[in-house]
N, C-alpha and C positions, 0 to 999 in steps of 0.2 A: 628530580621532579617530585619526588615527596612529599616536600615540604613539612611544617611542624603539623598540618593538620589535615582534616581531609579536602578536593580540592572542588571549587563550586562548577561543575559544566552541562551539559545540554543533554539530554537523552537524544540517540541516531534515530529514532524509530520515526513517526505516524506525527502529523504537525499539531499536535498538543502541544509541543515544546516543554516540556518537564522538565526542572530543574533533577540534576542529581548530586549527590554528595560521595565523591570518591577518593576510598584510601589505598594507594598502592599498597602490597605488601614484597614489595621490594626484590621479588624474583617473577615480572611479568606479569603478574595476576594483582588483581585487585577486589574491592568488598565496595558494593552499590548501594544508598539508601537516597531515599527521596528528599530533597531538600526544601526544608519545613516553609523558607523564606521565599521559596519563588512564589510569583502570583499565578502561573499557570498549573500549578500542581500543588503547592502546601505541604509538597511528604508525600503524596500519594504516587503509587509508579504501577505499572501494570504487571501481567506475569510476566513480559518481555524485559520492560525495565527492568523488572527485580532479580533477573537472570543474566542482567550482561556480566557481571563479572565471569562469567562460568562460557563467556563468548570471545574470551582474550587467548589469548596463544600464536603460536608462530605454524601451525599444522594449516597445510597447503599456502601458506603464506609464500605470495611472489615477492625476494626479496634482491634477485639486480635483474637489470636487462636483458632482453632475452630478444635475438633478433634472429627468424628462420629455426627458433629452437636452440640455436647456440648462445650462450650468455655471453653478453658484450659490459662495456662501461655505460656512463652516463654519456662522453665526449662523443663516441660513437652513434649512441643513438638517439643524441636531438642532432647530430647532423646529421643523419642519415634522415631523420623526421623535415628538417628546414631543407633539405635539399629534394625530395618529395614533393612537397608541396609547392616547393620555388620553381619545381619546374613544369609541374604538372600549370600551376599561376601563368608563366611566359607561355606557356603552349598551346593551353586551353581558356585562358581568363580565370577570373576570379571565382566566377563560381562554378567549378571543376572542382572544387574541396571544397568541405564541410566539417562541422565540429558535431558530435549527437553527446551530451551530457547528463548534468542527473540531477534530480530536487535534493538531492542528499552531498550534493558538493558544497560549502562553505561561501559567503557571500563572496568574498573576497577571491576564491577560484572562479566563481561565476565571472566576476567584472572583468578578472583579464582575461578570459575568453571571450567574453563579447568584442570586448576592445579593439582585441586584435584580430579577430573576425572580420568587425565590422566597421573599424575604423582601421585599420593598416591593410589587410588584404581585400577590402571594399567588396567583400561578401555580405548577405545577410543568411549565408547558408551555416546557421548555430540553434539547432533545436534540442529538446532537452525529452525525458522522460516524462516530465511533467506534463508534456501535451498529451500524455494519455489518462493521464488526472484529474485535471481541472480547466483544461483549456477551454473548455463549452461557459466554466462560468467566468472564465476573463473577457470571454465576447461577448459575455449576456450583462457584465459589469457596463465595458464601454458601450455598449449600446444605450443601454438606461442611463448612466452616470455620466460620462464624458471619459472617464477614465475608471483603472480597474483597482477598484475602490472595497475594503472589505467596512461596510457603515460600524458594523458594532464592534464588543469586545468578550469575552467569556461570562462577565459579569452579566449580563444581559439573562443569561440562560436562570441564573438561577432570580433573577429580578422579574423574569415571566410569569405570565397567568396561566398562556397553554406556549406550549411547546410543540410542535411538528414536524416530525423530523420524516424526509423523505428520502429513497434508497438510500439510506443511512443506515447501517448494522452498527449504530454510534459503542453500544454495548462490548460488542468484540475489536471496531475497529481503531475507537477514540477512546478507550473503557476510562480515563481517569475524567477524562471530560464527564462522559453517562455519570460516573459517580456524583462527579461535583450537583448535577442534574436531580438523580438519587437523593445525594445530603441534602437538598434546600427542599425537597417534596417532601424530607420529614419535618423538615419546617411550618413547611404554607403548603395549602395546595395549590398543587402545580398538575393542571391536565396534560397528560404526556399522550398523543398522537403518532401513530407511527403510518407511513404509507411505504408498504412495502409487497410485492408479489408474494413474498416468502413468508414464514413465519418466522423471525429470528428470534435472538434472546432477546433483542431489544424490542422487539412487538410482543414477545412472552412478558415485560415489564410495564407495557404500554397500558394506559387505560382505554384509548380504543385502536383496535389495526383498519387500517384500507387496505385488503388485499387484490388491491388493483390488478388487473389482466398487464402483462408485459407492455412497456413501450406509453400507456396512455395519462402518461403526469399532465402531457397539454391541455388535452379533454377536464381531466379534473378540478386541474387551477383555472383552465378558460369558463367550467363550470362556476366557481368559487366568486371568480369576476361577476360573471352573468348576478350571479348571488346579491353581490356588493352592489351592483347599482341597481337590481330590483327592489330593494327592500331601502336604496337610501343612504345604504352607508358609506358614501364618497365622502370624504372630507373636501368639503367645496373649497373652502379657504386655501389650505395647501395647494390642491390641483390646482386654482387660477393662479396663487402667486407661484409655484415652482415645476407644476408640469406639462407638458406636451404631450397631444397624443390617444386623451382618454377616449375623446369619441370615439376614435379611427378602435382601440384596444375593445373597447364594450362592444362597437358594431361585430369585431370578429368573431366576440365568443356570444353572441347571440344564438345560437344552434346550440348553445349545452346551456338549458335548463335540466331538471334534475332529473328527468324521466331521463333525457338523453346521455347525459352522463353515466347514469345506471347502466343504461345499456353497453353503453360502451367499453368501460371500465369494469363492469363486473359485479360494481359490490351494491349491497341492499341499500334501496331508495329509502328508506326508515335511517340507514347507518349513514348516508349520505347527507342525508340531512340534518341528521345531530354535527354531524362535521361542521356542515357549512354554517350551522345557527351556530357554533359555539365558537369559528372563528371567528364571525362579522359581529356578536356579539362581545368580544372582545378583545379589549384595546391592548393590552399588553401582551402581544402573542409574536413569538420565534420560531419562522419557518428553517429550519438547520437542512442542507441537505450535501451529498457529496457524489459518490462515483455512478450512485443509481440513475440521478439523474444527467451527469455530465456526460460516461460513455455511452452515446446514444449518435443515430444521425442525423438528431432531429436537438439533439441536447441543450445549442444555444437558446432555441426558442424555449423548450423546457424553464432553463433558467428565466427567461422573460415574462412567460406566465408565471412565476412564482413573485417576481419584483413587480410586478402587474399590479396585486393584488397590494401591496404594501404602498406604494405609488396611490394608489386610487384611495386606500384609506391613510396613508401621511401616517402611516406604522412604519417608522425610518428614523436612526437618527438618536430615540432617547432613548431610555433606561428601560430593557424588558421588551423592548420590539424590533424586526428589522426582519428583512431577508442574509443569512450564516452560509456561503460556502465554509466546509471545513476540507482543511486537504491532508493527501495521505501520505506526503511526504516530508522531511523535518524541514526540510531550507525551499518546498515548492515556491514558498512566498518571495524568500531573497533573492532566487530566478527571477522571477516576475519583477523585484523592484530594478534588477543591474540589466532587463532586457534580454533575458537566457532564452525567448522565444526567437522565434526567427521574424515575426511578423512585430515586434515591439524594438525599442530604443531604450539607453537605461533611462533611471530616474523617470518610469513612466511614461517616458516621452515619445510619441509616434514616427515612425519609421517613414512615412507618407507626407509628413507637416514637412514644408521645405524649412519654415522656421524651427523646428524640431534637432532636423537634421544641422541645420547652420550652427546651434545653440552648442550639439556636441561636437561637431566637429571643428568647432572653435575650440572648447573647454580641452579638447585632448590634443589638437595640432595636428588633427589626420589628418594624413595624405589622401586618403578616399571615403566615400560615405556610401553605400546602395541607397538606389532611389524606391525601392520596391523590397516588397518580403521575401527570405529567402522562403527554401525549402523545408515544409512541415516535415514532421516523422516520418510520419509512412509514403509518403514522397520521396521523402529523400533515401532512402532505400531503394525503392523501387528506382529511383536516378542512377542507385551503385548500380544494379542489377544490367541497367540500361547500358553503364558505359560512361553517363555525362558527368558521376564525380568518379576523378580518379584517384584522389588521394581524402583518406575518411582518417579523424580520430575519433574515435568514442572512450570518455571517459568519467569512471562511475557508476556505468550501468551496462544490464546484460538483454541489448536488444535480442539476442538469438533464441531468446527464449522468453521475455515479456512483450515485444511489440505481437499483433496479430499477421497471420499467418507464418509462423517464424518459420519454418522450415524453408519458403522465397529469404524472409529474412537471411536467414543461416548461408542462405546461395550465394546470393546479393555480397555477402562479406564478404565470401571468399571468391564474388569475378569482380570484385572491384583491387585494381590495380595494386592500391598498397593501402594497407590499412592499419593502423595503430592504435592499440589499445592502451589505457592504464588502469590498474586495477589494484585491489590489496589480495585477491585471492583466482585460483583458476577460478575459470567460468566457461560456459560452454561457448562466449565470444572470445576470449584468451587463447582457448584450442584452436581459431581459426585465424587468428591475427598473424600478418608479417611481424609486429615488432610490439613486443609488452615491455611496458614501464610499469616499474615497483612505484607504489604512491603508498601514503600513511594512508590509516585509518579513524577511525572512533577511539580517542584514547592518546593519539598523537600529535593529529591536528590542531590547527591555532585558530582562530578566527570566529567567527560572528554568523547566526542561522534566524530567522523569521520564521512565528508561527505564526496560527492561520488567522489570531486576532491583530495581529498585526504588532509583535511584542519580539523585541529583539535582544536577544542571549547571547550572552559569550558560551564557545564551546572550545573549554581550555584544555592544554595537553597534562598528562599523567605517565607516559610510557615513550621513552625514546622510538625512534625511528629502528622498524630492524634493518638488517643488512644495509643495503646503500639506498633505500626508499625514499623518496623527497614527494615532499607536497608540490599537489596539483600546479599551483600557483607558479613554485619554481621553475616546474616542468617548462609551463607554457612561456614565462620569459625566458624561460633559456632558448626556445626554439624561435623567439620573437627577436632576440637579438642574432642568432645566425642568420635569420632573415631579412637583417639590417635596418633591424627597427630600436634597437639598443636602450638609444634615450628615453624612447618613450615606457619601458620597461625596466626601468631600472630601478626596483624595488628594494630594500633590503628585509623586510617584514611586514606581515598582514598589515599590522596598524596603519603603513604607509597605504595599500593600498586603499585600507575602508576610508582612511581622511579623505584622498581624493574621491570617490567616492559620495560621501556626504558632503561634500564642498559642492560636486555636482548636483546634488539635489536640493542645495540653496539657489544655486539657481535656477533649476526648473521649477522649484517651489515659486520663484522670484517672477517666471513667467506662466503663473497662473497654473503649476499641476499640484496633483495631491501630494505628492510624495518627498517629506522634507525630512530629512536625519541628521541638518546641518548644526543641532544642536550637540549630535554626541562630540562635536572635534572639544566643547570645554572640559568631557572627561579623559582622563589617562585611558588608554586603550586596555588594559591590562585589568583597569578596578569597574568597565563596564557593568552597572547592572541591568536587569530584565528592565526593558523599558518600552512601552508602548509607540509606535510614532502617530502621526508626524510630531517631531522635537522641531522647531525652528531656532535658527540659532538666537532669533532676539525673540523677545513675549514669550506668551502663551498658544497654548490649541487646546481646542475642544479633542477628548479620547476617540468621540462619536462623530461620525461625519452625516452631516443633511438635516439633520434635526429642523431647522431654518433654512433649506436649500441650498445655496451654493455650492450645485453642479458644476462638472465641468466640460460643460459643452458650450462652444463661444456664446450664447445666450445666457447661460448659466443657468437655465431649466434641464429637468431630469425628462428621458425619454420613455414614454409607455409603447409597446411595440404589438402592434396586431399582429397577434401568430393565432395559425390553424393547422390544427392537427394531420399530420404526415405519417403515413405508412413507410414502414420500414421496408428497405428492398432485400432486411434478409427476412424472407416470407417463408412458410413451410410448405409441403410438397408431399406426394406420394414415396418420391425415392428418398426425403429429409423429412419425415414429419415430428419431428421434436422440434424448442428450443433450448437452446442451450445459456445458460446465463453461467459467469464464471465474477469469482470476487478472494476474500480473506477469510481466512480461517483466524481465531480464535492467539495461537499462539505461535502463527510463522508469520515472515514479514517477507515480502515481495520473493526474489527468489534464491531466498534461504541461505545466502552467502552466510550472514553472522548467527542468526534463530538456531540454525540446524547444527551450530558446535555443541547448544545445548541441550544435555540429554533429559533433563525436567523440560523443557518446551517439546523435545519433540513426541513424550509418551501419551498426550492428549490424544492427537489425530497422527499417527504416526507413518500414513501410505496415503497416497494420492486417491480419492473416492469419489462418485457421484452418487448425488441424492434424488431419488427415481419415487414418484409416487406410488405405493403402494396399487393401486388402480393400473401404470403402465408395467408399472413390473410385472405384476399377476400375467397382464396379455403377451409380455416378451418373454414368457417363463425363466422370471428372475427372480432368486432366493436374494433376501440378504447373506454375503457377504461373498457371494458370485464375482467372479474377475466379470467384467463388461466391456466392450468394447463400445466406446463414441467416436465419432466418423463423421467429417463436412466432405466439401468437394478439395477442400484445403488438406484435410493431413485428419489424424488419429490420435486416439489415445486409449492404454487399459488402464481403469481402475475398479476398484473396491466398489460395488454395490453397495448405497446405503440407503435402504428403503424407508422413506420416511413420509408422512402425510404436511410438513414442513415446507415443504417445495409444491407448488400446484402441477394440476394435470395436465400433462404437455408439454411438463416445461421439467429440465434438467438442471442443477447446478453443481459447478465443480470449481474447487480455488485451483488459484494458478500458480501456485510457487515453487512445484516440483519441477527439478531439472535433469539434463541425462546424469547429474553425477548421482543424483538421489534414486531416480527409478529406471527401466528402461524405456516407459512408453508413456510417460506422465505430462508433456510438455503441451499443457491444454491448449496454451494460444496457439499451436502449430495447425489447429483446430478453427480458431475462428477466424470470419472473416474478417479483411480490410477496409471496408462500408466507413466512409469517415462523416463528418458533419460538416457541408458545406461554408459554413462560416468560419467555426474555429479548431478544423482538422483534427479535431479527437476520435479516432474509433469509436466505433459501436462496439465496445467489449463485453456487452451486456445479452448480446443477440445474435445467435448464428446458428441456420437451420441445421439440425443434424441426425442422423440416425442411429440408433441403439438397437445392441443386440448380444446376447450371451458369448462369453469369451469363451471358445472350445477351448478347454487344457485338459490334458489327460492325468496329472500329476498336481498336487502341489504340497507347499512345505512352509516350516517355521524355522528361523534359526537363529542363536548367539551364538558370538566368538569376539573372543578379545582382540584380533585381529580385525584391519577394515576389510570387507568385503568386496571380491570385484567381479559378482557371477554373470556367467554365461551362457542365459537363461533365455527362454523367452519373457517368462515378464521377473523383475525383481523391483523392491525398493526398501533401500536402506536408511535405518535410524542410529543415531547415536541412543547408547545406552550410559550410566556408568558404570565403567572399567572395560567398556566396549560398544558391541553394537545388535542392533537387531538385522532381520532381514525376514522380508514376505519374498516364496518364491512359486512359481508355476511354470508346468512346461509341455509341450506336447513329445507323442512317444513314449516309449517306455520307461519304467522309470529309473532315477538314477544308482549306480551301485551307492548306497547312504553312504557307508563308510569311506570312501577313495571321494568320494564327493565332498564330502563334509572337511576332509582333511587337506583336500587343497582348496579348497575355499577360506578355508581358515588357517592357513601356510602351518599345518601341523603334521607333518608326514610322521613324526617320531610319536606323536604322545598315544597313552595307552586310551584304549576302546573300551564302549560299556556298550551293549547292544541289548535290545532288545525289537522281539516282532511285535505288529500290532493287525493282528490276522482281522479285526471288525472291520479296520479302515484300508485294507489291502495294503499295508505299507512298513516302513521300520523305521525307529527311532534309536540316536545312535548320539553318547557325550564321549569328550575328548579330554584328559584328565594329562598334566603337568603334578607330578604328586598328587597330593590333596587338591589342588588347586583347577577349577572347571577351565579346558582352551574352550570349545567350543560343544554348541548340541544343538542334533538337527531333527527335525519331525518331518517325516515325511508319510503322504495321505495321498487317497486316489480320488478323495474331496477336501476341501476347505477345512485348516487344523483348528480344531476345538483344542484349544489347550490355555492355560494361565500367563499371558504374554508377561503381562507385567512381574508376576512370577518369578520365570525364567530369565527376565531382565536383570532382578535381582539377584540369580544367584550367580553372576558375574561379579558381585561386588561381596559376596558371604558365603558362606559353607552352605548348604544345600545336601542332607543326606540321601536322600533321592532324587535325582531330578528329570528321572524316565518318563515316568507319570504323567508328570506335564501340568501337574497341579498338585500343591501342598495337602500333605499328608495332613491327618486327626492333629487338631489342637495348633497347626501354625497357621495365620493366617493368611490368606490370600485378597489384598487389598483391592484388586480387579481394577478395569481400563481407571487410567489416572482424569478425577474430573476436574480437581482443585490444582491448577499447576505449580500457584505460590506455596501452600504446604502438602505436596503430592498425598494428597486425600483420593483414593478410588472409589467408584461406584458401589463396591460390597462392604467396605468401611460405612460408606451413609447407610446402604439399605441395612447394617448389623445396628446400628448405632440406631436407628428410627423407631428401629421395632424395639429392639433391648431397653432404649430409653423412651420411649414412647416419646417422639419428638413430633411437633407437631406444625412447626415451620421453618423458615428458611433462617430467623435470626437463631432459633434453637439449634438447628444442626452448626451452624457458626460457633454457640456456645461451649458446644459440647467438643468438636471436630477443630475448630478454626474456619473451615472451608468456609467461602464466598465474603471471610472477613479481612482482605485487604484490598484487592482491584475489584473484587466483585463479579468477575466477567463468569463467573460460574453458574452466581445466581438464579438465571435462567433456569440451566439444568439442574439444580438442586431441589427447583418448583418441580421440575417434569416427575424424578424422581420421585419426589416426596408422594405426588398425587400419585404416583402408579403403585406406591409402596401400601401394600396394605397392615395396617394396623392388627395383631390378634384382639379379641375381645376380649376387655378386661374378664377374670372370673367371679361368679356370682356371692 
């Protein structure tokens, strides 16, 4: 798999879809660079991409079957899987089993999962992770559009006047995209808008922020409405020939004029109104939004007040304007095209239409079809919990720890009768499953992934399959033909399936839906490039969809929908008076399966933390860097106090990607609530009341060791380093004997001790030495360890002649928290570098450092920096 060159495939991450350019280097590892040719990215990759080769390995890698903990064959266990399921089918019906999947599966594993879902076992019980993503704007698409329709393409962004990007942290969470946004503002001017509660990097970029109050996008685009037709600005022409609805839409948001808006929302009537004049005044403006506003209860209307606005002014369709979902997974799209919902049909096509239904279940020869949706995510769990599925596969993702309230989740898996997982590494849903199947990963797999502009990539293999590990796709015919469905799975490679596939959506294209790919069958499967759909197999298509209307709703007008603003039912309280809002961090991806192999991603943010306003801190007597405890009526978590004036009053946030292997009490979502959105079943992941309050420990500690870590503590959480690892620890009680602690923590019973006390901090510090050579060292405090993390990380990988201390001696220096992750640049590197070179902005310290000069996602804090770094006075 070599080959003479390097080989063209898809970055796994966030639905950019980045081309990358990969060279095996012939013992499992490989070397990643951006590939200059694709159109979603040019070369550009972020620090995640630019780190996957450093994410390959066979460490905790599931590599055969595993059924009850005993390792079995393949034969064993898809029979074991088809006889499950076949019986739980005869005993219980069809929809007694379910399939829970993942945006990061492969188009081609998506289809024969639905397939056989939904056309052979005549379930529609096949949901995916993705309804925790984006599912608010696939309902807010079909509502307005007839189908779930993304209008523009990336070019649009940088072809804009203003830009608007709402609960978007586009910055940290899409960083090559912000770039590409970035490059063309040095171009033209481009007004950049951010509406976000928080202040993120990408509102530290923005030329104006809305720091909206939690929850009220409705209020402000039903404000923005109100705006548009007071002053005029409907596009009369548009509206009569292509929409439905405006009256019904203006009469709703009649109540938010701008006084009201203000009120509501928070922000200054002055700032609100340059908003609203600079959108209505202009024509080329891209509202971009993503998880801020989908996970919500209220999210599909969210989305609808945002198409409202574009709808009413016929900003749709051309070059530089439109309503942008972006999504955060690499293949959320190609779910949505093959019908990976439970409530859709592939190719688009709806689950409800009896012609819908007839159209597939003609094209595939099923034997059954469901007349009805199955079961949503968080449904269908709470069905295991219940009893009414008895046989689950989940494959490609770790509900147990990203759906909401996981800890019920975590239950639910283990009382539902038989459950099967597939996966490429433990997860905390792996430890609860009857029967794990080894699947390939990023690197192995074949097949084809949709980003969010609707641009489809091949995602080719580089790295054999280890041990007996087969793709998804395999898996599932193989379990389709014990089931005696044979013929209709009888694949021998991807390419077979995506043909059929795009042959289906020649004909749904053929009855009137968007979604045509019947073009790619003219190229070789193998020489696919990045290509935009819809492709039809015969002419042409416009890239931009609606410019000139044709919707697709039997009229073939677009729908504007009267929505008003709805209170959230997770409300605050005496015994809850926080919110809790949880999201991404910077340089982990969902829950840290691949991110967390590497030890440059994870020295950024390196423990799970919440960011606590300076103002509630002060009242809960909370330092920075205090353990804290946050608490719903659902479950818990401890982390790292980060007191910031970034996050508003009131309001808490925490990302979610720490699991039990990373920390012990990190698993946020076990935390929030299950509050979904009536329409299109996404959580409220954005809002759940909760309380905070200082973590009593009596103890805490620092530590590396070249060994992995597996304490048993009350709280820990562990990072990769290179040549090992870190670890934050705290404990109640006395504290521990350091030396006999630190040694079997770090499986070093033999090596020699270096000891010293530290009588300021009540405690002792204690390394662990293999010759010259550091096992491990531990700091241990009767407060929170002041010491050089990054430091002591490093002397895992070099000589180090003291390393008690806990920070470098005169004349080495100490590069401090890592800001820059592409060229691990630390905060005391810039602030030496500012001052010594009198630097004076963010492309200077680039010049000087490199920092913020490849994804950029730094940028932000190199501002923060900069401005808090004071300059000496030149002398006289």
């Amino acid at each position: 798999m070599s080959g003479a060159g390097p080989i063209r495939t898809t970055c796994p991450y966030c639905g950019v879809g980045c081309g990358v350019l990969v060279t095996p280097d012939g013992k499992g590892g490989a070397t990643v660079a951006g590939d200059t040719a694709h159109p979603a990215n040019y070369g550009r990759l972020c620090s995640k991409g630019l780190a996957l080769g450093e994410t390959l390995g066979l460490h905790d890698r599931i590599l055969a079957p595993r059924f009850h903990n005993r390792e079995t064959d393949w034969d064993e266990a898809l029979d074991t899987v088809a006889e499950k399921f076949s019986t739980a089918i005869r005993d219980h019906g069809p929809d007694s089993v379910a399939f829970y999947v993942s945006g990061q599966f492969l188009t081609e594993d998506y289809y024969v999962a639905n397939k056989l879902m939904k056309g052979y076992i005549g379930s529609a019980n096949i949901d995916t992770n993705s309804r925790l993503c984006m599912a608010s704007s696939v309902a807010g698409h079909k509502r307005a559009f007839g189908a779930d329709t993304v209008p523009g393409t990336y070019e649009d962004l940088e072809e804009a006047d203003v830009i608007v990007l709402v609960g978007s942290n586009l910055a940290w969470c899409h960083p090559v995209l912000f770039q590409r946004i970035l490059a063309a503002r040095q171009q033209r001017p481009i007004t950049l808008v951010t509406v976000d509660p928080r202040r993120t990097a990408t509102a530290e970029s923005s030329d104006m922020h809305l720091a909206i109050a939690p929850g009220t996008d409705t209020s402000l685009f039903n404000g923005l409405l109100h705006r548009i037709a007071a002053e005029g600005a409907v596009n009369g022409d548009f509206v009569t020939r292509h929409v439905e609805g405006l009256s019904e839409a203006v009469a709703a948001a009649c109540d938010m004029p701008l006084e009201a808006v203000a009120s509501v929302t928070g922000v200054d009537t002055n700032l609100l109104d340059e908003f609203f004049s600079l959108w209505t005044g202009t024509e080329k403006v891209v509202t971009v939004y993503s998880q801020g506003v989908n996970q919500a209860s209220d999210g599909t209307d969210k989305v609808s007040a945002i198409i409202n606005c574009h709808l009413a002014t016929g900003r749709i369709g051309r070059p530089g304007m439109g309503p942008f979902s972006v999504t955060g997974q690499p293949n959320a799209m190609g779910g949505r095209e093959v019908g990976g919902l439970s409530n859709m049909l592939a190719a688009h096509l709806d689950i409800e239409n009896s012609n819908h239904r007839a159209l597939v279940r003609g094209f595939w020869n099923a034997p059954a079809m469901p007349e009805k949706s199955g079961l949503k995510a968080v449904d269908m769990f709470d069905a295991c919990a219940t009893g009414q599925i008895k046989a689950l596969w989940i494959m490609c993702t770790n509900p147990a720890v990203s759906l909401p309230r996981a800890n019920h989740v975590r239950d639910a898996i283990e009382a539902c009768d038989f459950v099967v997982v597939s996966d490429i590494t433990e997860t905390d849903t792996t430890r609860i499953a009857d029967l794990v199947l080894p699947a390939t990963g990023w690197g192995e797999k074949d097949g084809t992934v949709t980003n969010s502009e609707r641009r489809i990539s091949r995602q080719r293999p580089f790295l054999p399959a280890p041990g007996v590990a087969r793709h998804d796709w395999q898996a599932i015919c193989g379990v389709a033909r014990r089931m005696g469905f044979g013929d209709a799975f009888d694949y021998q490679n991807p390419a077979e399936i995506f043909a059929e596939h795009a042959a289906l959506s020649g004909l749904a294209a053929r009855a009137g839906r968007d979604f045509d790919v019947s073009g790619f069958a003219s190229q070789t499967y193998d020489d696919i490039e990045p290509q935009l759909w819809p492709s039809p197999g015969t002419g042409t298509a416009d890239e931009r969809f609606f410019a000139d209307g044709g919707f697709y709703h039997p009229d073939g007008m677009a729908r504007m929908v009267a929505v008003h603003p709805r209170t959230s039912p997770n409300i605050t309280g005496p015994e809850y008076p926080f919110i809790l809002n949880t999201g991404r961090i910077r340089d982990q991806w969902h829950t840290m399966t691949r991110t967390a192999r590497s030890a440059r991603l994870s020295r950024h943010l390196a423990e799970p933390f919440v960011e606590i306003h300076p103002d509630d801190a002060h009242a809960n007597g909370i330092a920075p860097a205090d353990l804290v405890e946050v608490a719903s009526q659902h479950g818990g978590i401890v982390a790292r106090a980060l007191v910031t004036d970034r996050t508003p009053r009131g309001t808490l946030f925490a990302p979610m990607h720490w699991t039990a292997h990373w920390t012990a009490l990190g698993r946020v979502d076990a935390v929030m609530a299950a509050v979904t959105d009536p329409t299109s079943g996404q959580p409220e992941l954005k809002r759940t009341a909760v309380c905070l309050r200082k973590a009593t420990m009596d103890w805490h500690a620092f530590a590396v060791t070249r060994n992995e870590p597996f304490p048993a503590v009350d709280y820990w959480a562990k990072a990769r380093a290179d040549g090992g690892w870190t670890v934050e620890l705290a404990g109640t009680g006395a504290l521990p004997e350091a030396e006999g602690f630190l040694r079997q923590m770090a499986g070093a019973p033999e090596a020699a001790a270096m000891t010293m006390a530290d009588p300021s901090r009540g405690g002792m510090r204690v390394a662990l030495f293999d010759g010259p050579v550091l096992v491990a060292a531990l700091f241990l405090s009767r407060r929170p360890v002041a010491v050089s993390r990054a430091y002591l990380a490093d002397a895992l990988k070099s000589d180090v002649p003291d390393i008690l201390p806990g920070h470098p001696g005169s004349g080495r220096p100490d590069p401090g928290a890592i800001v820059c992750s592409c060229f691990g640049v630390g905060i005391n590197t810039i602030r030496e570098a500012i001052v010594s070179r009198r630097l004076t902005s963010v492309a200077e310290i680039g010049e000087a450092l490199q920092a913020g000069t490849n994804c950029g996602t730094c940028r932000a804090e190199l501002k923060t920096i900069l401005d808090r770094t004071d300059l000496p006075l030149a002398a006289e």
